[in-house]
N, C-alpha and C positions, 0 to 999 in steps of 0.2 A: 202387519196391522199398521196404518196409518192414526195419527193424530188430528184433530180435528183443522190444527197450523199446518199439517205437512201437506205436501202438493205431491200427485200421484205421479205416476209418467206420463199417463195421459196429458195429464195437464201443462207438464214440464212441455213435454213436444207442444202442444197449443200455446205455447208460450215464447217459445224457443226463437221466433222471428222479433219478435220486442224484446225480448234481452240483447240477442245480438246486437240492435237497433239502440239499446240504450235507453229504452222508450218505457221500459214496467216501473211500477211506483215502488217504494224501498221495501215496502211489506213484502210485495209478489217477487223483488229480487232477491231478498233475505231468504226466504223461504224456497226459493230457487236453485240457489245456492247452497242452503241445508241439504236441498237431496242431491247433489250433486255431489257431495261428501258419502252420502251412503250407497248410491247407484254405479256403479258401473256400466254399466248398456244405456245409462244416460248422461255419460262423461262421454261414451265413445259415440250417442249419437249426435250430441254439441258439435264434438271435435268433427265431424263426418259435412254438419251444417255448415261448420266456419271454411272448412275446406270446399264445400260443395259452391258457398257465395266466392271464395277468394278466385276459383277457376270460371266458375261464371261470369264473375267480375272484368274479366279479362278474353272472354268472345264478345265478339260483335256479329250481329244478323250475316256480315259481308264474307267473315270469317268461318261461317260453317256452309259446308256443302249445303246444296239446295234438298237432296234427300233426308240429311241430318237436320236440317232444320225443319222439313214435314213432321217426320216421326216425331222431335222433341216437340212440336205445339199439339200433336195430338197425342202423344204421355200427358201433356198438361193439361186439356182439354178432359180428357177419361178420368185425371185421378182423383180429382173430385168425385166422382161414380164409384170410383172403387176402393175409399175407404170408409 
């Protein structure tokens, strides 16, 4: 059961890009960080994010196969559809 202060996972993951970013107001980071002290599967999908931008960080368009880089613009194209 959540509190009316607490932020769900959902919400956490909708969130998840402006905290990395440094970008959520201190209420939504407070509260962020509360569940992130209770959560588990949302500590490890953080750490999953920050790993996921640190490796991303570090391809370039030139650097991935021209096959690898089809399939990745259309995963990202589709997932919007399929969540």
């Amino acid at each position: 059961m959540t509190h009316s202060n607490d932020l769900s996972c959902k919400e956490l993951v909708e969130l998840v890009t402006a905290y990395l970013e440094n970008s959520l107001r201190l209420r939504e980071k407070v509260q962020f960080e509360a569940h992130l002290t209770v959560c588990p599967g949302c500590r490890t999908y953080l750490e999953q994010m920050r790993q996921t931008v640190h490796t991303v960080g570090h391809s370039t368009e030139e650097s991935l196969e021209p096959t690898t880089r089809d399939k990745l613009l259309a995963l990202f194209r589709n997932w919007k559809n399929s969540v």
